[in-house]
C-alpha positions in Angstrom: 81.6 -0.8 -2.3 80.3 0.8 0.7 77.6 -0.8 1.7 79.0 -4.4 1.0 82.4 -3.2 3.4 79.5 -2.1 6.2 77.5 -5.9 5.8 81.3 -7.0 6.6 81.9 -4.8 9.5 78.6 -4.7 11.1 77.5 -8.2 10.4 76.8 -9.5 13.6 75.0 -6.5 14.9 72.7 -7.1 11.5 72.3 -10.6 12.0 71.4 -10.0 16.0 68.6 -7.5 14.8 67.2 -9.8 12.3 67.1 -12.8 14.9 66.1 -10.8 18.0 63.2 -8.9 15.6 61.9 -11.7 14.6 62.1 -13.5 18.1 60.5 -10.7 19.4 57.3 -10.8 16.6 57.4 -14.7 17.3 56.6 -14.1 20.6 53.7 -11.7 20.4 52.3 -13.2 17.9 52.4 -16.6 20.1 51.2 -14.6 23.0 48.3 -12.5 21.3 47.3 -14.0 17.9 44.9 -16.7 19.7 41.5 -17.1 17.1 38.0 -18.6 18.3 35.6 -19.8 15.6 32.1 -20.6 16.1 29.5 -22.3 14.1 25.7 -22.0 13.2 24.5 -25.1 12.0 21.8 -23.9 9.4 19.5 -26.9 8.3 17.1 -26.7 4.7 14.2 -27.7 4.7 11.6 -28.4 1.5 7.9 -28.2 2.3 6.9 -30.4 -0.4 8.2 -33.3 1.2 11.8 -33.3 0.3 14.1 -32.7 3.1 17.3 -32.8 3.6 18.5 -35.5 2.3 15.9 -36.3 -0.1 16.1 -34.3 -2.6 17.8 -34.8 -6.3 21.7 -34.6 -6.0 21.9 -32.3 -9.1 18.8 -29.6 -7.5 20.4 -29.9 -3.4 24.1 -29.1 -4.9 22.7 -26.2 -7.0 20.8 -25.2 -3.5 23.9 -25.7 -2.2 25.8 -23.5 -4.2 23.3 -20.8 -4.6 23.4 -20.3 -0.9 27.1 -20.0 -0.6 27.1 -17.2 -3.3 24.4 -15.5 -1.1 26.7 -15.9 1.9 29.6 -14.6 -0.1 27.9 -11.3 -1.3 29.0 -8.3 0.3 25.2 -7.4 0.5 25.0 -9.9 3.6 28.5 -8.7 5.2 27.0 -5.0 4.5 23.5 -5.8 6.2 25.2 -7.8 9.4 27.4 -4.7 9.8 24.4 -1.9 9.6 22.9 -3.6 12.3 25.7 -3.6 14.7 25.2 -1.5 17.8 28.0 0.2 19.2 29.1 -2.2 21.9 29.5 -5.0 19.3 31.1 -3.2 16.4 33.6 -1.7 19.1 34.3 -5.3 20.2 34.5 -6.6 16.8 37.2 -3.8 15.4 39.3 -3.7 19.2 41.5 -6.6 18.0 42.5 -4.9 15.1 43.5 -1.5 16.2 47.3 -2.9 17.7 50.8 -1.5 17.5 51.8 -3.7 14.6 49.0 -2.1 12.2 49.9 -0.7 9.5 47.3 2.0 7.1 44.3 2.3 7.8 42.1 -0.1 10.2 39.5 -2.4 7.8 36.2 -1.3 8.3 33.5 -3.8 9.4 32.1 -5.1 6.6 35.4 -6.2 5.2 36.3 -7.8 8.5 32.9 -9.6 8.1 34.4 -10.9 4.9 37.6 -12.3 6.2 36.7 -14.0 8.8 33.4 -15.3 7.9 33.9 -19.6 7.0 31.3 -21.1 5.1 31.0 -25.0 4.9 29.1 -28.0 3.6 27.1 -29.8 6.5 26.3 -34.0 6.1 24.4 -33.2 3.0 24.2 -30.1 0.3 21.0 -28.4 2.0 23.4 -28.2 5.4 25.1 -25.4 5.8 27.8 -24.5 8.9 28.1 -20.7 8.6 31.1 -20.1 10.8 32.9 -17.0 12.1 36.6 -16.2 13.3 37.8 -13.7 15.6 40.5 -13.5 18.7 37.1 -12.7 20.9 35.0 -15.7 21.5 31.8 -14.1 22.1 32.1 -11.9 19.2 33.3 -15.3 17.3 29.7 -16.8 18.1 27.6 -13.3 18.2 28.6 -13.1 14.5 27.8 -15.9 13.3 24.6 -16.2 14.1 24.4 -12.9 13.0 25.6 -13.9 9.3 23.2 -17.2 10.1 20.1 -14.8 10.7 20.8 -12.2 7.9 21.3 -15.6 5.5 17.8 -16.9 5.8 16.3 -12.8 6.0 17.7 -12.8 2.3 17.0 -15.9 1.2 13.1 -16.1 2.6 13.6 -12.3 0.8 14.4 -14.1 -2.6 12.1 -17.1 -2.2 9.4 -14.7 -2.3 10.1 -12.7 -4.8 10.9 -15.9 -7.0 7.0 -16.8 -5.6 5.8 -13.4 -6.0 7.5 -13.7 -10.1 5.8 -17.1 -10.4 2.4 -15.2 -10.3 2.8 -12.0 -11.3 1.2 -13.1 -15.4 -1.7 -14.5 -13.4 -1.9 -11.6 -10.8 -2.1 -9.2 -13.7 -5.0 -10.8 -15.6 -6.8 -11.3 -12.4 -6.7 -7.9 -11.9 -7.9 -7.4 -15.6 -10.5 -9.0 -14.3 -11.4 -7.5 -11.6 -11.9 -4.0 -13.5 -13.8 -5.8 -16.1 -16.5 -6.7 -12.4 -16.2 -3.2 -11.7 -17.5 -1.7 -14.9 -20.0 -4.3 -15.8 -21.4 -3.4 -11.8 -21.0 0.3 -12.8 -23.1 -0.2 -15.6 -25.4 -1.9 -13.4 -26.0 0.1 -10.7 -26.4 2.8 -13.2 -29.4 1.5 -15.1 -30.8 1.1 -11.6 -30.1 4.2 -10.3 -32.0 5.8 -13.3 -34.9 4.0 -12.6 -35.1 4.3 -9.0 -35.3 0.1 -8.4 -33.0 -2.0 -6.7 -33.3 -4.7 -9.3 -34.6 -4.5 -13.1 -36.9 -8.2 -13.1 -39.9 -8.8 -12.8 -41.2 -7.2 -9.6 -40.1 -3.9 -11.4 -42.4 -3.9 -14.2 -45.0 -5.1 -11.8 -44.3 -1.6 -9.8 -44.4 0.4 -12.8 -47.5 -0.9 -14.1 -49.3 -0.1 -11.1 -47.8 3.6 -11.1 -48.8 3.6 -14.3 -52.8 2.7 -13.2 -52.5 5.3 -10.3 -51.5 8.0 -12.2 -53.9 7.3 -15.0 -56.4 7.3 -12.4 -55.4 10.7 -11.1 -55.6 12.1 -14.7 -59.0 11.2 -15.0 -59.8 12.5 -11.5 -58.1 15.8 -12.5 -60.0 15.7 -15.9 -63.2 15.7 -14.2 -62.8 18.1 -11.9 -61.4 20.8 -14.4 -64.2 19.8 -16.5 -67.2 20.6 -14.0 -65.4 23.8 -13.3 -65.2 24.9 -16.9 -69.0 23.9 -17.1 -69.6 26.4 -14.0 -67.9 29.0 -15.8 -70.0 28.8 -18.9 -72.7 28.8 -16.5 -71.5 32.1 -14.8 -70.7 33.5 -17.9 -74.5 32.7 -19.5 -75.9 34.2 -16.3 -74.2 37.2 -16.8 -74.3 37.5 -20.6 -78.1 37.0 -19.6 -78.5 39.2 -17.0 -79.5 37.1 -15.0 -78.6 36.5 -10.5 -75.6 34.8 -10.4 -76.8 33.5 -7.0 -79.8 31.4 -9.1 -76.8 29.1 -9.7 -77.1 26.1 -7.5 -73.1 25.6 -6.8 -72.9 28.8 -5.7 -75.8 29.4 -3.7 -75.5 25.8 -1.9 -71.9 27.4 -0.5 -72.4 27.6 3.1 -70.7 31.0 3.2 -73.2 32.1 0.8 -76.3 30.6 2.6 -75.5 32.7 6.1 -75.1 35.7 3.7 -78.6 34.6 2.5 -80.0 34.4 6.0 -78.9 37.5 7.0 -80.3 39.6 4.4 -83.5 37.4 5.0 -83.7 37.9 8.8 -82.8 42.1 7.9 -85.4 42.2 5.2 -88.0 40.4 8.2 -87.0 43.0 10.6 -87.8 45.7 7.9 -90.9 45.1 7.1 -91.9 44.2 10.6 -91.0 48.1 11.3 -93.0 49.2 8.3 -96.6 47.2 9.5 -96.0 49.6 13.1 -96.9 52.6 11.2 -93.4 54.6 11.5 -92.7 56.8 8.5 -91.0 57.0 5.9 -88.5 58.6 7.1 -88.4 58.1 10.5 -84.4 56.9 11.9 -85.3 53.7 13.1 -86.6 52.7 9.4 -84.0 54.6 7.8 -81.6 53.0 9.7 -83.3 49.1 9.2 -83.4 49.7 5.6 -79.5 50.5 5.6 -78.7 47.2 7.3 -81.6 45.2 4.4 -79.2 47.3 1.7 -75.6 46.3 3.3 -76.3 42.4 3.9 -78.1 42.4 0.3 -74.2 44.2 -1.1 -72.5 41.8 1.0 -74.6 39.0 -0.6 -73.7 40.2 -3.9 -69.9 40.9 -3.3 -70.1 37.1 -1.6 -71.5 36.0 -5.0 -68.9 37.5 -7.1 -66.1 35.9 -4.7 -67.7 32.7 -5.2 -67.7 33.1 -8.8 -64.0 34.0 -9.0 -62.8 31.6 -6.7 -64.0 29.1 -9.1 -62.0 30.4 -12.1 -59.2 30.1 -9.5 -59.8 26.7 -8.7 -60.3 26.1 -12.6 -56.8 27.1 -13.0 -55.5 24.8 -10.4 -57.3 22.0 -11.6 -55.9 22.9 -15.1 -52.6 22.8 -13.5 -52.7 19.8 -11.7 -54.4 18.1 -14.8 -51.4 19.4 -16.9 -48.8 17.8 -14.3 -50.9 14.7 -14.1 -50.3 14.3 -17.7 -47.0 14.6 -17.7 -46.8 12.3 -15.4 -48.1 9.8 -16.6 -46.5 10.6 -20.1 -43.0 10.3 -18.4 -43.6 6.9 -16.0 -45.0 5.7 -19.5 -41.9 6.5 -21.4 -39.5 5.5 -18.5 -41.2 2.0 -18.6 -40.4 1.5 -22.4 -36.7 2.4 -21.6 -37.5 -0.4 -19.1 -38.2 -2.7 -21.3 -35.5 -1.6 -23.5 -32.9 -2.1 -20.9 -34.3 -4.9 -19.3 -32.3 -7.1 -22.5 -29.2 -4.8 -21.9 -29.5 -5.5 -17.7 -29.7 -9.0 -18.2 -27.2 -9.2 -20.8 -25.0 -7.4 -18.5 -25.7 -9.4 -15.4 -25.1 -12.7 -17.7 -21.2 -11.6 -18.5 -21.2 -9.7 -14.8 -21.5 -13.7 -13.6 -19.3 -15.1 -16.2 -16.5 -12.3 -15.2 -17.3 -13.2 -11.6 -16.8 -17.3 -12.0 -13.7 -16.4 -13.9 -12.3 -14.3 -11.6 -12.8 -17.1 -8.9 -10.4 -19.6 -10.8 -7.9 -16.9 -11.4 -7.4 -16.4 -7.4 -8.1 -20.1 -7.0 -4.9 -20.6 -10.0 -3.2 -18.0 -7.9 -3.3 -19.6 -4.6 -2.4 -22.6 -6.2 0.4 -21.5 -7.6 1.5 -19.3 -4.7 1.2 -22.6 -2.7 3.2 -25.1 -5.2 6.1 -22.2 -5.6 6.4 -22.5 -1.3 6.2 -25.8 -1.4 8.8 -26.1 -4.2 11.0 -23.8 -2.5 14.1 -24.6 0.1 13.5 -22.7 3.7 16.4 -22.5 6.1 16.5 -22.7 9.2 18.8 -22.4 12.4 19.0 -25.6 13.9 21.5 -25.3 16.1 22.9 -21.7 17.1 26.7 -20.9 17.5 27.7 -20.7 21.1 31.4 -19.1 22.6 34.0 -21.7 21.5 36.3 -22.8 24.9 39.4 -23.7 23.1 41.1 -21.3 20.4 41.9 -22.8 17.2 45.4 -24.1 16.6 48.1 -21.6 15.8 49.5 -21.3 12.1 52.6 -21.8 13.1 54.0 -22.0 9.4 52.3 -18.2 8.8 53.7 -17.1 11.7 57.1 -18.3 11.0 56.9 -16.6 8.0 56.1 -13.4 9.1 58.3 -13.9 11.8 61.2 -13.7 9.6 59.8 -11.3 7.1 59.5 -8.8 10.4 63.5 -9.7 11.1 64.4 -9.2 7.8 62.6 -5.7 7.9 64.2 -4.9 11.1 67.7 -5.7 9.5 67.4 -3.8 6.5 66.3 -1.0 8.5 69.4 -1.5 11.0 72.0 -1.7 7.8 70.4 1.7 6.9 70.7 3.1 9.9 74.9 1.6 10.7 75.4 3.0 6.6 73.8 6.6 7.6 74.5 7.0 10.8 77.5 5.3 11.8 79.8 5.1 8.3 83.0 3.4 8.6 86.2 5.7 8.7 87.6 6.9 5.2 91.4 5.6 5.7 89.7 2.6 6.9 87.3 2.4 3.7 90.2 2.9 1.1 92.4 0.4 2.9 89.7 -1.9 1.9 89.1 -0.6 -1.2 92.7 -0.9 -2.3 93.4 -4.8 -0.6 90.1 -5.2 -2.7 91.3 -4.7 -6.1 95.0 -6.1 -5.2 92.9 -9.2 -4.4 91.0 -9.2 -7.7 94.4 -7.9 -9.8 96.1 -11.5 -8.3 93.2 -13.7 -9.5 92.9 -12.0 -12.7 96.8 -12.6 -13.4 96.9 -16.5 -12.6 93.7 -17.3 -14.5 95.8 -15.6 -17.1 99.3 -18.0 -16.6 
C-alpha cells in the first residue's frame, strides 16, 4: 500500500516530528502551566450551643454535605461571576486565551467550576473552599469570593427555612390581627354615633343631664309660647270688643309705647294751653297744635298695632323654638335607649376586643419564640480565616503532562505523514518496484508453508 511504503520511507522524519512536537509541548507546558491554589478556611458555628465539634455526627455530616452541594451549584459559580468587575474577570480568563486553545474560550462561570476545590476541615462543620488558577492573586481573590457568596446563600436559605418555620403561625396571627381591627371598627363606630369617647358609665351620666337641660328648655319654651297665646286672645277680645288695644297692660308698659304716650300727652297739654289764650278756632297756630295732638295720637295707634303684631311674631318663634325643643328632647331621649341597647353590644365587643388582644400577644410571643429556636437551631458560617496569594505553585502533574505531551507528538506525526503522503509522494517506478518485491515476498512464503 501507499501509505505503509511512505511510513517506510519517511520514518525517521515521522518519528523526529513526533519526538520533537512533543518535546516542544513538554517544555511549554513545564515553562507556563504553573497553578497557585488558595484556601478560605470557613468555620460553622451553632448558636444553640453546639459548635463545631459538638454536634451529632449523623446532623454535622449532613451539614456537611448540604453545604458542599450549595458550593457545587452553578447558582454560586453564576453569582461569583456577575459580580466580577472588569479588571478581575479580564485577569481570571487571560490565562486561558493562549496559542494552544482550541474552540471557543470557557466563559467564567465554567472556569469558576473547574477550578473551584472544596474540602472537609478537622471536623464536618469546617469547610476549606479553595481555588486554582496560574495567577496567585486571582487564586486567593476567588476564593474568598466563592467563600463570601457560600455564606450570602446559605444565611439566604437559613432564613427562609426560619421564615417557613413560621409562616402557619404568621398567618393566624395575622388572622388575628384583622379580627382587632373589626372588633375596634365596630367600636369606634358605636362611639362615633353617639358622640362619646367611651360608652360606661360617665356616658349615661352625660346624657341624663342633657336630658334635664333640655327638658328644662321645653318647659321654658312652653311658657313663653303660652303667655303669648294668652296676649293674643287678649288682643283679639279687645278688638272683637271694640275696645283700645292700648288698655292692655303688656302693651302699654312697652317703653316704646310709653314715649309715644308722653308725647301725645305733652301735644294734647300744649293744645289746650293755646285754647285757654282765647285764639280762635281757626286761627294757624291752633290749627297747626291740633295737627301735631292728631299725628302723635296716629302714631300712638300705629305704635299699638306694631306692638300687637310683633307679638304674633314672637308667638311664632316661640312656637318654633318650642317645636325644636321637643324634638330635641324626643331624639337625646331615643338616642339614650339605643344607649342602653348598645351598652350590652359595647361591652360584649370590648370583652372579645380583649380576648383577641391577649391572643394575639401569645401568637407574636409563639412567633418570636419560634423565630428564635429556628436561629438557634440553625448552622451559621463564617470566614475564619481568609485566603491569601499562595508563594509556591502547586506541584506539576507531571504524569498529565506526559500524556498530553505525547498525545500532541502523535498529532504532529499524523499530521506530518499527511503532509510527506500529499505533498511529497514517493516516485511511481519506485512505488511499483515495491509493490512487485512485495508480493514476490508474500508468493515465497505462501509456497513453503505449502511444502
Amino acid at each position: 500500500m501507499k501509505l505503509n511504503y511512505v511510513i517506510r520511507q519517511r520514518r525517521s522524519a515521522i518519528t523526529a516530528v513526533f519526538f520533537l512536537s512533543a518535546a516542544a509541548y513538554f517544555v511549554y507546558a513545564v515553562l507556563s502551566q504553573h497553578e497557585y491554589t488558595a484556601y478560605a478556611l470557613v468555620q460553622g458555628y451553632m448558636a444553640g450551643g453546639a459548635g463545631a465539634a459538638g454536634s451529632p455526627p449523623t446532623a454535622t455530616n449532613d451539614d456537611f454535605n448540604t453545604n458542599v452541594r450549595i458550593l457545587e451549584s452553578n447558582e454560586v459559580a453564576q453569582d461569583v461571576a456577575a459580580k466580577l468587575s472588569d479588571a478581575d474577570r479580564g485577569q481570571l480568563l487571560a490565562p486561558f486565551t493562549h496559542i494552544f486553545q482550541f474552540g471557543a474560550t470557557r466563559g467564567v462561570a465554567e472556569i469558576l467550576l473547574e477550578g473551584r476545590i472544596i474540602s472537609p476541615g478537622p471536623s464536618a462543620l469546617n469547610i476549606d473552599v479553595g481555588f486554582r488558577h496560574p495567577n496567585p492573586a486571582v487564586a486567593a481573590n476567588l476564593a474568598n469570593a466563592l467563600a463570601d457568596e457560600f455564606i450570602r446563600q446559605l444565611d439566604a436559605l437559613n432564613n427562609q427555612k426560619v421564615q417557613g418555620t413560621v409562616t402557619a403561625l404568621q398567618a393566624q396571627a395575622d388572622e388575628q390581627r384583622k379580627r382587632i381591627d373589626s372588633l375596634q371598627a365596630e367600636m369606634d363606630e358605636i362611639t362615633q354615633k353617639y358622640g362619646v369617647t367611651n360608652i360606661d358609665a360617665t356616658s349615661t351620666t352625660v346624657f341624663v343631664s342633657a336630658i334635664e337641660e333640655l327638658n328644662k328648655k321645653v318647659i321654658q319654651n312652653k311658657a313663653t309660647m303660652d303667655e303669648l297665646v294668652l296676649r293674643i286672645q287678649q288682643i283679639q277680645e279687645q278688638l272683637k270688643d271694640g275696645k283700645p288695644l292700648l288698655d292692655l297692660n303688656f302693651l302699654s308698659s312697652q317703653p316704646h309705647i310709653v314715649s309715644l304716650e308722653q308725647t301725645v300727652q305733652t301735644v294734647a297739654d300744649q293744645y289746650k294751653q293755646l285754647l285757654t289764650e282765647g285764639y280762635a278756632d281757626d286761627a294757624p297756630i291752633l290749627t297747626e297744635a291740633k295737627g301735631r295732638v292728631e299725628e302723635a295720637d296716629q302714631q300712638l295707634k300705629d305704635g299699638v298695632v306694631a306692638a300687637a303684631k310683633q307679638v304674633a311674631a314672637d308667638l311664632e318663634v316661640a312656637q318654633n323654638n318650642y317645636a325644636q325643643s321637643v324634638d330635641r328632647l324626643a331624639n337625646m331621649q331615643k338616642q339614650t335607649q339605643d344607649l342602653s341597647q348598645q351598652r350590652a353590644k359595647y361591652d360584649a365587643l370590648r370583652q372579645d376586643l380583649d380576648t383577641a388582644q391577649q391572643m394575639y400577644s401569645k401568637q407574636q410571643l409563639s412567633i418570636a419564640d419560634t423565630q428564635t429556636n429556628a436561629k438557634l437551631n440553625a448552622v451559621t458560617y463564617t470566614i475564619v480565616a481568609r485566603a491569601e496569594a499562595p508563594p509556591a505553585a502547586d506541584p506539576l502533574p507531571w504524569l498529565s503532562m506526559g500524556l498530553t505531551s505525547l498525545g500532541w507528538g502523535l498529532a504532529a506525526g499524523v499530521l506530518a505523514l499527511a503532509g510527506f503522503a500529499i505533498l511529497l509522494p514517493p516516485p511511481a517506478e519506485q512505488h511499483q518496484e515495491y509493490e512487485r518485491r512485495r508480493r514476490r515476498h508474500r508468493h515465497f512464503h505462501s509456497s513453503s508453508s505449502r511444502r
